[in-house]
CHARMM-style PDB file with segment names, atoms N, HN, CA, C and O in Angstrom:
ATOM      1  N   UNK     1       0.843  -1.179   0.000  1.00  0.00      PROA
ATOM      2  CA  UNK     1       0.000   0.000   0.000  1.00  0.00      PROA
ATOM      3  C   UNK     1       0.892   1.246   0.000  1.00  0.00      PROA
ATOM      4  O   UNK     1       1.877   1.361   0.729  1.00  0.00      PROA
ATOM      5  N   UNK     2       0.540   2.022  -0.732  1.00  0.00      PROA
ATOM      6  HN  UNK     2      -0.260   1.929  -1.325  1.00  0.00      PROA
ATOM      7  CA  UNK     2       1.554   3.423  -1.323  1.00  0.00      PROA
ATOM      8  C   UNK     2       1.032   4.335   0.212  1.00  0.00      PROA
ATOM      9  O   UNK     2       0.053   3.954   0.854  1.00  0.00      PROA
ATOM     10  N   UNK     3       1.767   5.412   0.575  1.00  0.00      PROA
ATOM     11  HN  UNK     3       2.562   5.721   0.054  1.00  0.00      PROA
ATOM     12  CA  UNK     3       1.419   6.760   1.295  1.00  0.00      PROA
ATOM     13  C   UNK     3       0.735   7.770   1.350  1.00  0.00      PROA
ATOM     14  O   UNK     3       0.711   8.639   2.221  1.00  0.00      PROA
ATOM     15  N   UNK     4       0.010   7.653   0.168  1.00  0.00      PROA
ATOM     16  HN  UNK     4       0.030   6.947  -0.540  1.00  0.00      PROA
ATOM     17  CA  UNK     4      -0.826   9.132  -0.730  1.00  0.00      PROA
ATOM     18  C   UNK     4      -1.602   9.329   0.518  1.00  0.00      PROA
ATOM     19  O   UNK     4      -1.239  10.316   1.157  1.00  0.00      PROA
ATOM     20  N   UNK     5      -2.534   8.676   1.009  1.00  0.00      PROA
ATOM     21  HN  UNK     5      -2.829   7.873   0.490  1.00  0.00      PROA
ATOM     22  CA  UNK     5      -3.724   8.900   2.078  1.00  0.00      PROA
ATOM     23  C   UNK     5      -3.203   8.863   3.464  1.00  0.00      PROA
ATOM     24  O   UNK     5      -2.402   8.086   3.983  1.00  0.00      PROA
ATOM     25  N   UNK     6      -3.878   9.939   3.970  1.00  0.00      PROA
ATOM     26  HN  UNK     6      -4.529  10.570   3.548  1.00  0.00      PROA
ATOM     27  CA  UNK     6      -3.517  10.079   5.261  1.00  0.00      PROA
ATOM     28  C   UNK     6      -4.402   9.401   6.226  1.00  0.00      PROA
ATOM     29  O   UNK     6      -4.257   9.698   7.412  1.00  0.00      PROA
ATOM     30  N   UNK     7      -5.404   8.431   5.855  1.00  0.00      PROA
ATOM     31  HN  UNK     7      -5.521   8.190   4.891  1.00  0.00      PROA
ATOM     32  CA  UNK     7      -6.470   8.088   6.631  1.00  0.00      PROA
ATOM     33  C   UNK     7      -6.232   6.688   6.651  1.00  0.00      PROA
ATOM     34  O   UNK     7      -7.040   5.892   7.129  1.00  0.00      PROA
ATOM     35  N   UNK     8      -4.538   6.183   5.865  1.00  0.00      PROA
ATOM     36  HN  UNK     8      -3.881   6.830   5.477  1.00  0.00      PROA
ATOM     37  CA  UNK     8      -4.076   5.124   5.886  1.00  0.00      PROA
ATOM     38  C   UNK     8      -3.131   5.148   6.910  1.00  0.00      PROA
ATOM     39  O   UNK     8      -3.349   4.252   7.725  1.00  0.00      PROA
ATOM     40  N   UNK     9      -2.048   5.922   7.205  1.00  0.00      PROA
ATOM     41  HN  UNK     9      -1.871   6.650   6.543  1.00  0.00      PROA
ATOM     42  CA  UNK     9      -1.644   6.145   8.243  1.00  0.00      PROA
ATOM     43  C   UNK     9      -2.149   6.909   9.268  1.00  0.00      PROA
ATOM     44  O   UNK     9      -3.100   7.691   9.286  1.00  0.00      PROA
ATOM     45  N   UNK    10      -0.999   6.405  10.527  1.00  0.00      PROA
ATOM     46  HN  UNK    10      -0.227   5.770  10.512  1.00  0.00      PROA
ATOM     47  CA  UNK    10      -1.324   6.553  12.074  1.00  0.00      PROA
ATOM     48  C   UNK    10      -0.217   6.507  12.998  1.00  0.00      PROA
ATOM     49  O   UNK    10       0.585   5.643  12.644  1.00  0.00      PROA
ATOM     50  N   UNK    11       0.089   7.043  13.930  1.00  0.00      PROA
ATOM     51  HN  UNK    11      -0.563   7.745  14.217  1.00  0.00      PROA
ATOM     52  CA  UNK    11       0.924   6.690  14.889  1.00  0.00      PROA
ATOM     53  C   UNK    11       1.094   4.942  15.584  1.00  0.00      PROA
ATOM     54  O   UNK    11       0.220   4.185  16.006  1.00  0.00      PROA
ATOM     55  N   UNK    12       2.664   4.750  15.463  1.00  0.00      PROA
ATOM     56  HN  UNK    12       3.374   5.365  15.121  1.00  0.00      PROA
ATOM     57  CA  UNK    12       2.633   3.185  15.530  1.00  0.00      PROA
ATOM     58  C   UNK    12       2.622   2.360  14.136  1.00  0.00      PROA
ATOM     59  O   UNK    12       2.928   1.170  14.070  1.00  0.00      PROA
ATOM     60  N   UNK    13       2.148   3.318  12.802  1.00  0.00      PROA
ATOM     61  HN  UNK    13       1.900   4.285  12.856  1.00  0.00      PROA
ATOM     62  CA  UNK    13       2.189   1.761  11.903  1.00  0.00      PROA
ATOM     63  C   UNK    13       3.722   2.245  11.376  1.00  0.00      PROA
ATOM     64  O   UNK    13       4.281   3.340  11.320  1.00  0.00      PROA
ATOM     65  N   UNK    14       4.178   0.631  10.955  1.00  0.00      PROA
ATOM     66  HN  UNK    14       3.724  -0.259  11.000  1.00  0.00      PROA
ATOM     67  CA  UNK    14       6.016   0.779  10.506  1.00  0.00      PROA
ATOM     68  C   UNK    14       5.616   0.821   9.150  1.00  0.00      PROA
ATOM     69  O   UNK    14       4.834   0.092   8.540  1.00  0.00      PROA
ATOM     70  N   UNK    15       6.422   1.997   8.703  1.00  0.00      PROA
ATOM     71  HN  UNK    15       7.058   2.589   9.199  1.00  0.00      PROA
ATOM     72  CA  UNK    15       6.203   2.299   7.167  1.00  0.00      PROA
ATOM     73  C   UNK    15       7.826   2.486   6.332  1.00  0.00      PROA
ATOM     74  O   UNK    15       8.888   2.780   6.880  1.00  0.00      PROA
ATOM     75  N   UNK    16       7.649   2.279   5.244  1.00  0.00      PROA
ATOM     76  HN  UNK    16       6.786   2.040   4.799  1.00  0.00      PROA
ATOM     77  CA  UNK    16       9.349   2.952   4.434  1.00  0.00      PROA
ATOM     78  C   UNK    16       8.995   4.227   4.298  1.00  0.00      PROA
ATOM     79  O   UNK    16       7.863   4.613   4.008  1.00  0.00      PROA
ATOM     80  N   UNK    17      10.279   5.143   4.574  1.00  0.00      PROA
ATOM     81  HN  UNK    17      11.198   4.829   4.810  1.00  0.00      PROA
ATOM     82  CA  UNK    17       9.639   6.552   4.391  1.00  0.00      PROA
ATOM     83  C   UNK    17      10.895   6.472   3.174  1.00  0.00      PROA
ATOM     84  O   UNK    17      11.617   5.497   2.963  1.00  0.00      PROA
ATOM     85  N   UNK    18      10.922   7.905   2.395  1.00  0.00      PROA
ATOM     86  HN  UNK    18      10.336   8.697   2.567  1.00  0.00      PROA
ATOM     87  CA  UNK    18      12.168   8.355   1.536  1.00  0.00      PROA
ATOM     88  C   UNK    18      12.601  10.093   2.222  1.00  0.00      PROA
ATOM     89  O   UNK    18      11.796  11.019   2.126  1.00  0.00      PROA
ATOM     90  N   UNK    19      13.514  10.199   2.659  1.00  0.00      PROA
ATOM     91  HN  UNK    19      14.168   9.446   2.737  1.00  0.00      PROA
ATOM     92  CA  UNK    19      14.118  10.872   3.329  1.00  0.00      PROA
ATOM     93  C   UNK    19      14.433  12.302   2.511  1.00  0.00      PROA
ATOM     94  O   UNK    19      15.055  12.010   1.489  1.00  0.00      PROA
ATOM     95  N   UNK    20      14.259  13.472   2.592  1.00  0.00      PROA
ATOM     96  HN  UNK    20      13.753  13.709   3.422  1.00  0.00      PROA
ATOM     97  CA  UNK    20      14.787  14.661   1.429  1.00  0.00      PROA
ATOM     98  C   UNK    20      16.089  14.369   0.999  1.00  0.00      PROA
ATOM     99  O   UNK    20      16.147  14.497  -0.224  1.00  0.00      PROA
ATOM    100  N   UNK    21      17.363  13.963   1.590  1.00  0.00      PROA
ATOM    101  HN  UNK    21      17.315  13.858   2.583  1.00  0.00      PROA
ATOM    102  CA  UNK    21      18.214  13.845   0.774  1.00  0.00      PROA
ATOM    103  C   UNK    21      18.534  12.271  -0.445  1.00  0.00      PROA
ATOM    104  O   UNK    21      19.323  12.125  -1.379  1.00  0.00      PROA
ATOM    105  N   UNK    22      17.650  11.488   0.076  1.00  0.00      PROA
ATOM    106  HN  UNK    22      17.009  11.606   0.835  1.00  0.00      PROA
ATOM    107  CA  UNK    22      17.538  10.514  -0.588  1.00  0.00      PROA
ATOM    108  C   UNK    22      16.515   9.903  -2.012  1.00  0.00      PROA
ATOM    109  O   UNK    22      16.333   8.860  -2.642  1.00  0.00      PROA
ATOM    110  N   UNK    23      15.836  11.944  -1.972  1.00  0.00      PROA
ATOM    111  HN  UNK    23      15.984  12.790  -1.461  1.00  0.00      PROA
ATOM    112  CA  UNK    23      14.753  11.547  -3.001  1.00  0.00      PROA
ATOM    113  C   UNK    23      15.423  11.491  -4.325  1.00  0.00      PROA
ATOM    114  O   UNK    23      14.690  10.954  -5.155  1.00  0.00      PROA
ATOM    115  N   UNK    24      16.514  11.847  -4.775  1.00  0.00      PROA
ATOM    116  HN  UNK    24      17.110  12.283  -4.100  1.00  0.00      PROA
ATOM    117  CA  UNK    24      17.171  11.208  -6.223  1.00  0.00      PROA
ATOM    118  C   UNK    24      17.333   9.988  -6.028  1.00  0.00      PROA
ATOM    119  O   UNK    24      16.984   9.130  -6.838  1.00  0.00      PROA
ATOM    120  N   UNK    25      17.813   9.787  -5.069  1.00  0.00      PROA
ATOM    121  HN  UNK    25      18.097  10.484  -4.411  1.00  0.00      PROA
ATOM    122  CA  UNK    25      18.654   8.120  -5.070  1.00  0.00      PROA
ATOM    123  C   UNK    25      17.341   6.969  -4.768  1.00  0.00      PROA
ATOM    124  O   UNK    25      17.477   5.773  -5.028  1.00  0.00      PROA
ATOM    125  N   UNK    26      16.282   7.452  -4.280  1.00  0.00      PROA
ATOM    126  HN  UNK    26      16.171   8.423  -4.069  1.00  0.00      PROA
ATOM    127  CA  UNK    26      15.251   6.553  -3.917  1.00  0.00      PROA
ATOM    128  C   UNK    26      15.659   5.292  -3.136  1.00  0.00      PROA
ATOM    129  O   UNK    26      15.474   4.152  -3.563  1.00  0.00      PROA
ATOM    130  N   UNK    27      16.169   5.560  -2.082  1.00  0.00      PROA
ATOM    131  HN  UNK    27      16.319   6.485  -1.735  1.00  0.00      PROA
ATOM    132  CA  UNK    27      16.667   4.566  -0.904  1.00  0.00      PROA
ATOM    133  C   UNK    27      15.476   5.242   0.066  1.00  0.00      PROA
ATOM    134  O   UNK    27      14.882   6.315  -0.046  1.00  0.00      PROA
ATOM    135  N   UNK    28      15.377   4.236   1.006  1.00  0.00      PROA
ATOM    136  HN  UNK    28      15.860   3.365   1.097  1.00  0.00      PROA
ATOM    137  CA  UNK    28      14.461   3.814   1.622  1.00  0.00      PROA
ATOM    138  C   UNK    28      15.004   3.422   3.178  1.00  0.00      PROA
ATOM    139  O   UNK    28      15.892   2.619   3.464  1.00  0.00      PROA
ATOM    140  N   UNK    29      14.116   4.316   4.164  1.00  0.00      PROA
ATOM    141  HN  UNK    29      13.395   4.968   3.931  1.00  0.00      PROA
ATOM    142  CA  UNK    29      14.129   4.233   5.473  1.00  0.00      PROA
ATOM    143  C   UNK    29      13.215   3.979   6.042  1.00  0.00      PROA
ATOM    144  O   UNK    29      12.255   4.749   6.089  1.00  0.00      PROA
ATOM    145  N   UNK    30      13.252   2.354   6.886  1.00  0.00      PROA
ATOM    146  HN  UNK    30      14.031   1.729   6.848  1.00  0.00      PROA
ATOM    147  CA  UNK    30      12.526   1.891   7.584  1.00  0.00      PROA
ATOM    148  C   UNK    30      11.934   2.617   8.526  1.00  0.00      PROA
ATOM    149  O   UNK    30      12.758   3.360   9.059  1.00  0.00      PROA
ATOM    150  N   UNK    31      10.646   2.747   9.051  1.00  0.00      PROA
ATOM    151  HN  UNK    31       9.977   2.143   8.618  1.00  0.00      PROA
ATOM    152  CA  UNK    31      11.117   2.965  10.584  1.00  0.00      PROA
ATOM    153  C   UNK    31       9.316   3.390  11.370  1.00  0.00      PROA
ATOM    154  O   UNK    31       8.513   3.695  10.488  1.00  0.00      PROA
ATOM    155  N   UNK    32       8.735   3.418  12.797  1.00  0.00      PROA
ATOM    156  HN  UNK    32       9.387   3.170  13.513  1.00  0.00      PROA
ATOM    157  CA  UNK    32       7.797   3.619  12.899  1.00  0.00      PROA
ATOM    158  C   UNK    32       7.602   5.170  13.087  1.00  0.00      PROA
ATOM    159  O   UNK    32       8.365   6.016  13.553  1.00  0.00      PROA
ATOM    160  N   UNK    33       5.905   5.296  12.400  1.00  0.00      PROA
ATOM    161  HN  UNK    33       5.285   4.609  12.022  1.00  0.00      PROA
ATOM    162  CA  UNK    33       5.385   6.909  12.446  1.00  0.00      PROA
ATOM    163  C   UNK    33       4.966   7.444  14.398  1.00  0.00      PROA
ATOM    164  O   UNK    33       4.620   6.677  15.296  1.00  0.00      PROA
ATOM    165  N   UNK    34       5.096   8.398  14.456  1.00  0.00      PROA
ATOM    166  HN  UNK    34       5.378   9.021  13.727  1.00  0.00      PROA
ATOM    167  CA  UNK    34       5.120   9.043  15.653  1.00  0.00      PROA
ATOM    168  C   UNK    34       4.409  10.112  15.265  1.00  0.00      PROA
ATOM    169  O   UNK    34       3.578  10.460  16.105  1.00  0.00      PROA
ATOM    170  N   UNK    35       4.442  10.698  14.370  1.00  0.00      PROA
ATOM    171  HN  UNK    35       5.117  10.416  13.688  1.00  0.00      PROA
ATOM    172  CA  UNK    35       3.305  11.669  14.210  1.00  0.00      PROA
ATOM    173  C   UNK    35       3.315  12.289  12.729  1.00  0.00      PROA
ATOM    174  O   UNK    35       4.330  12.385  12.039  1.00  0.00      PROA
ATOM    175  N   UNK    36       2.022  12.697  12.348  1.00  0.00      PROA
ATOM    176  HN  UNK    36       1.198  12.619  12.909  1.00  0.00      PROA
ATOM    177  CA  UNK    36       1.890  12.788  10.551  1.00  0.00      PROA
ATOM    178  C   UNK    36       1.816  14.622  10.508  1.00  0.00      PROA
ATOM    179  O   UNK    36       1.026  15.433  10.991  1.00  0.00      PROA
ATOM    180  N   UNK    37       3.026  14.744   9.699  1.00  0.00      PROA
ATOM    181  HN  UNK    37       3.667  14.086   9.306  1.00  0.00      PROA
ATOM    182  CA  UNK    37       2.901  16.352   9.771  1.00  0.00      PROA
ATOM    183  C   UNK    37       2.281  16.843   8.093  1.00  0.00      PROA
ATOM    184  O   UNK    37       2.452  17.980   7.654  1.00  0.00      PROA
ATOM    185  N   UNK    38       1.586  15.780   7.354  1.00  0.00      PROA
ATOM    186  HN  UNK    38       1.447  14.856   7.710  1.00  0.00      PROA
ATOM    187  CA  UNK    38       0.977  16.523   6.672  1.00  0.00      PROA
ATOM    188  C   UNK    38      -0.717  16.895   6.819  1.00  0.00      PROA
ATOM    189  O   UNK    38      -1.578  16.083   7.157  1.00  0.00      PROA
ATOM    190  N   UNK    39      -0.856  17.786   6.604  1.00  0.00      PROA
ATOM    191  HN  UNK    39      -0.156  18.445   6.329  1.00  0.00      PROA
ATOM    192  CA  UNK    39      -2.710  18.365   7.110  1.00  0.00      PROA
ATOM    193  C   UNK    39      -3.626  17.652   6.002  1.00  0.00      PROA
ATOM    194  O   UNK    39      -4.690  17.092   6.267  1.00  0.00      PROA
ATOM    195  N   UNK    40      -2.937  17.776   4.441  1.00  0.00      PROA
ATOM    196  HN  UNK    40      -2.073  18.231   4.226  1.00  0.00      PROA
ATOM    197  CA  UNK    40      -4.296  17.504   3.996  1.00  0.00      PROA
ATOM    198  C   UNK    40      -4.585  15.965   3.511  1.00  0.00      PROA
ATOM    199  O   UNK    40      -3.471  15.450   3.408  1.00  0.00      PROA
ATOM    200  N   UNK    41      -5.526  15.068   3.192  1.00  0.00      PROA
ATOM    201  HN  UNK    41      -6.431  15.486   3.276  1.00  0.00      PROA
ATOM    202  CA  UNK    41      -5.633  14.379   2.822  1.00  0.00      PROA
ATOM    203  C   UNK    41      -5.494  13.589   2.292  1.00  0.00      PROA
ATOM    204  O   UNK    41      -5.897  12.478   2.636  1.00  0.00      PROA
ATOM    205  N   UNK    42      -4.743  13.875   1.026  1.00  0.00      PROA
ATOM    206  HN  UNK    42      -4.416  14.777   0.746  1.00  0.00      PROA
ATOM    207  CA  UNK    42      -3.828  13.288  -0.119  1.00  0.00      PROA
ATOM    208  C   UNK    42      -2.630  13.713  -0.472  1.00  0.00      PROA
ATOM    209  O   UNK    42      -2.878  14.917  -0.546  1.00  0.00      PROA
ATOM    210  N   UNK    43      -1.751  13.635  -0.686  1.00  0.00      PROA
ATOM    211  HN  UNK    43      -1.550  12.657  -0.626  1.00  0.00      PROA
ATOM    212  CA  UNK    43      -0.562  14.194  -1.508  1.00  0.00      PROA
ATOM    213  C   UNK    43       0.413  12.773  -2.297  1.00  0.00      PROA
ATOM    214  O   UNK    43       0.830  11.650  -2.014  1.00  0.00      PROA
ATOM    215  N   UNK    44       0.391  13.822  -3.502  1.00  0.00      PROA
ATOM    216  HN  UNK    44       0.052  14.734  -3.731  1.00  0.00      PROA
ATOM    217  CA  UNK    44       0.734  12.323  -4.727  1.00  0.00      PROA
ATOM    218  C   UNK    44       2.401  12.000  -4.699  1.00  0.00      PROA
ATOM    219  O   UNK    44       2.897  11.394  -5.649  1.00  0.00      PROA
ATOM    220  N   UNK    45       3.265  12.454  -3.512  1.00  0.00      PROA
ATOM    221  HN  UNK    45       2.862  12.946  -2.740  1.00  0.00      PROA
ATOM    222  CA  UNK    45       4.314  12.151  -3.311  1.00  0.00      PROA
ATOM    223  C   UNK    45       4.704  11.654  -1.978  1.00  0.00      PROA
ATOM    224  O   UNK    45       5.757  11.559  -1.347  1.00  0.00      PROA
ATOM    225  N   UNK    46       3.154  11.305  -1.739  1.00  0.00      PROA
ATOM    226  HN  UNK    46       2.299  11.382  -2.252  1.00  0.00      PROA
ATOM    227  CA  UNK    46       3.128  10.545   0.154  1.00  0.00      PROA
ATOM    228  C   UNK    46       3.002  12.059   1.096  1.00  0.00      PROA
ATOM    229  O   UNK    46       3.401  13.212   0.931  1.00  0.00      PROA
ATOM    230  N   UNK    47       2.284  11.392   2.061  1.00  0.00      PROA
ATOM    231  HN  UNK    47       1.960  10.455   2.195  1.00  0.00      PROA
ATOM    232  CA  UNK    47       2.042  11.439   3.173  1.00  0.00      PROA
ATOM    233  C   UNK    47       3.239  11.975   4.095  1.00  0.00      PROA
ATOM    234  O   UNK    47       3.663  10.898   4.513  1.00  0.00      PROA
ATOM    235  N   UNK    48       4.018  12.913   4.653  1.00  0.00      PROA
ATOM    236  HN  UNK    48       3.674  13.788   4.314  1.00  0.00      PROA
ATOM    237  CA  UNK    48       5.185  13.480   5.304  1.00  0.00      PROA
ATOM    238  C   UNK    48       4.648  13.559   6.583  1.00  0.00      PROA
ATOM    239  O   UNK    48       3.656  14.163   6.991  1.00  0.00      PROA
ATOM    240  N   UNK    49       5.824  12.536   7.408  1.00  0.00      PROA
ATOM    241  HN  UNK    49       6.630  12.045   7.077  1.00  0.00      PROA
ATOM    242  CA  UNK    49       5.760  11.495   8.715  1.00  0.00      PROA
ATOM    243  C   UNK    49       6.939  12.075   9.603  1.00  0.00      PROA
ATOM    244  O   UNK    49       7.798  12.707   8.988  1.00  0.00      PROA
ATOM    245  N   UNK    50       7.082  11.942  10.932  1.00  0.00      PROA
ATOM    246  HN  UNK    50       6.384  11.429  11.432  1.00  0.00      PROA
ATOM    247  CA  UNK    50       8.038  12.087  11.778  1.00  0.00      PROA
ATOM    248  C   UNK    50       8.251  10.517  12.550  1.00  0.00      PROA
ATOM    249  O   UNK    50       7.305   9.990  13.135  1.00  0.00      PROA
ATOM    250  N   UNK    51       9.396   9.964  12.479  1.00  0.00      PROA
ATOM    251  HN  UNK    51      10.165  10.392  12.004  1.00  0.00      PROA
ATOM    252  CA  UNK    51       9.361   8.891  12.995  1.00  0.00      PROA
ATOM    253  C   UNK    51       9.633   8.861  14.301  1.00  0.00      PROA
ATOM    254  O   UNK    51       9.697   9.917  14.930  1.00  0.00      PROA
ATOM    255  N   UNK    52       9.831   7.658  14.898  1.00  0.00      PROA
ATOM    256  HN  UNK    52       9.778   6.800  14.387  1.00  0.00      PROA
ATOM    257  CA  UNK    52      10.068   7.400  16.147  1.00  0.00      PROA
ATOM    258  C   UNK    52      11.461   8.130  16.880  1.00  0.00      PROA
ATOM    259  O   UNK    52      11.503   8.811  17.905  1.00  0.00      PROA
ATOM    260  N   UNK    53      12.868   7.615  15.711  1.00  0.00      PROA
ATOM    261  HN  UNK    53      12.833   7.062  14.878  1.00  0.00      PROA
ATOM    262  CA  UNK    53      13.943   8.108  15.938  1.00  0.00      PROA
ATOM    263  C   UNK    53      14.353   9.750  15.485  1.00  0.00      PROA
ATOM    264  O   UNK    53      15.450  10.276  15.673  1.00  0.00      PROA
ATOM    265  N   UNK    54      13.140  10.390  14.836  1.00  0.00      PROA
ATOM    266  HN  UNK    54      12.249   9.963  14.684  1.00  0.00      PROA
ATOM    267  CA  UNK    54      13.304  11.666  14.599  1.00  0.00      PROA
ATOM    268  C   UNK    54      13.407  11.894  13.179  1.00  0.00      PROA
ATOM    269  O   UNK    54      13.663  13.062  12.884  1.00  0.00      PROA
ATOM    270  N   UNK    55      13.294  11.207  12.371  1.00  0.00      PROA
ATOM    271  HN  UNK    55      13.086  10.259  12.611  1.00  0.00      PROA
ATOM    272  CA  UNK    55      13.598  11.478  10.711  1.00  0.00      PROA
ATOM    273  C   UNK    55      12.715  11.510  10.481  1.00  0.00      PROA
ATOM    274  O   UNK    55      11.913  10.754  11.029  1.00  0.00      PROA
ATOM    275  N   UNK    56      12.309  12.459   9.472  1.00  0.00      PROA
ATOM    276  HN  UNK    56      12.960  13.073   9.026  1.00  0.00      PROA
ATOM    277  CA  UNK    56      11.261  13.190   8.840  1.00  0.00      PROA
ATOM    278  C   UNK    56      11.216  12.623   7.194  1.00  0.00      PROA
ATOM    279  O   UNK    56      12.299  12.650   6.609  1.00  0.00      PROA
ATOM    280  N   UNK    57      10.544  12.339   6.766  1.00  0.00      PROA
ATOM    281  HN  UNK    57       9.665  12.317   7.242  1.00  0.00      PROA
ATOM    282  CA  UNK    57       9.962  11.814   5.400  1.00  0.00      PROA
ATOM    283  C   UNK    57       9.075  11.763   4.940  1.00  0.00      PROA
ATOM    284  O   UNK    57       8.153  12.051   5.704  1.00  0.00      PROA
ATOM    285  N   UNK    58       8.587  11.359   3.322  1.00  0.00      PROA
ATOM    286  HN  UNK    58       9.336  11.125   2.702  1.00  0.00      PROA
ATOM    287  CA  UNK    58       7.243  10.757   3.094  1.00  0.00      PROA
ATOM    288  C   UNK    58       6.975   9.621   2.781  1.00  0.00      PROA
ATOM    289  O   UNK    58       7.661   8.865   2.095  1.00  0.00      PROA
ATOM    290  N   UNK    59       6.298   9.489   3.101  1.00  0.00      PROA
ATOM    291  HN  UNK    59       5.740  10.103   3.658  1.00  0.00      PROA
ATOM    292  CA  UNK    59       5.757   8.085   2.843  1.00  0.00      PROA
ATOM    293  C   UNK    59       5.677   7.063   2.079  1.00  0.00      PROA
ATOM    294  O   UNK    59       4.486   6.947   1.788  1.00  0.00      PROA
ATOM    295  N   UNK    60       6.276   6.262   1.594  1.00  0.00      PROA
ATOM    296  HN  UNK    60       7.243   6.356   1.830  1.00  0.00      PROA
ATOM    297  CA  UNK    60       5.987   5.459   0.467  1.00  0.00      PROA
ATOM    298  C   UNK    60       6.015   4.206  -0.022  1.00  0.00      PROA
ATOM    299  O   UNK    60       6.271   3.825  -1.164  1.00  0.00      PROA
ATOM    300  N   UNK    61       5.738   3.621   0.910  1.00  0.00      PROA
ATOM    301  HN  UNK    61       5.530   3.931   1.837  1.00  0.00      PROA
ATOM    302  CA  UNK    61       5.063   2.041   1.172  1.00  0.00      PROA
ATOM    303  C   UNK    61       4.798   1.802   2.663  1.00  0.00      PROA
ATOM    304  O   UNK    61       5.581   2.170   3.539  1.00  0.00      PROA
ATOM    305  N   UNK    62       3.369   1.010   2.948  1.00  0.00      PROA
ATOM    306  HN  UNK    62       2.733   0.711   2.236  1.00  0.00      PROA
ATOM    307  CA  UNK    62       3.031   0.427   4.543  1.00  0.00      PROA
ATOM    308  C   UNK    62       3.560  -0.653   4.446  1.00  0.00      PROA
ATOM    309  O   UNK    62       3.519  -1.367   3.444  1.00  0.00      PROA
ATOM    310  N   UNK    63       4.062  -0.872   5.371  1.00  0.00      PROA
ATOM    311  HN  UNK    63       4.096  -0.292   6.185  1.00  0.00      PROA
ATOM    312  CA  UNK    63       4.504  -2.670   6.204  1.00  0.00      PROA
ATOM    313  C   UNK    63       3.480  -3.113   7.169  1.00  0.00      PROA
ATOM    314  O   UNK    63       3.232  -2.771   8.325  1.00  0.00      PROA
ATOM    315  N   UNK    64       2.748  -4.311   6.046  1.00  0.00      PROA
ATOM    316  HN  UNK    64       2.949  -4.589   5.107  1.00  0.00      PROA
ATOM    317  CA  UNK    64       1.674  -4.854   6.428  1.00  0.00      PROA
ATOM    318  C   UNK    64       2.095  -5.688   7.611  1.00  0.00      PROA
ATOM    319  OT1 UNK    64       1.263  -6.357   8.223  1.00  0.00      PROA
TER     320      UNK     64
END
């Protein structure tokens, strides 16, 4: 499941985020959401998350 929706995430689910310096390279950081700092509903480049350990990203695959 992709990141676009915010009514898919939540605090607690473990998601891959992609990190700002890693959006050319498209590497991928594990890790759980702690809180969703985007407001609106959709966004077609994911959902932008604060994780547990403090890294900030968007969203772009759930770990079912």
């Amino acid at each position: 499941m992709n990141g676009q929706n915010r009514k898919d995430i939540h605090a607690g689910l473990e998601v891959y985020i992609i990190l700002k310096k890693d959006q050319r390279s498209g590497n991928k950081t594990k890790g759980v959401v702690q809180d969703i700092l985007t407001n609106s509903t959709f966004h077609p480049h994911g959902i932008k998350v604060r994780l547990t350990d403090g890294q900030i990203g968007r969203v772009c695959e759930i770990i079912k």
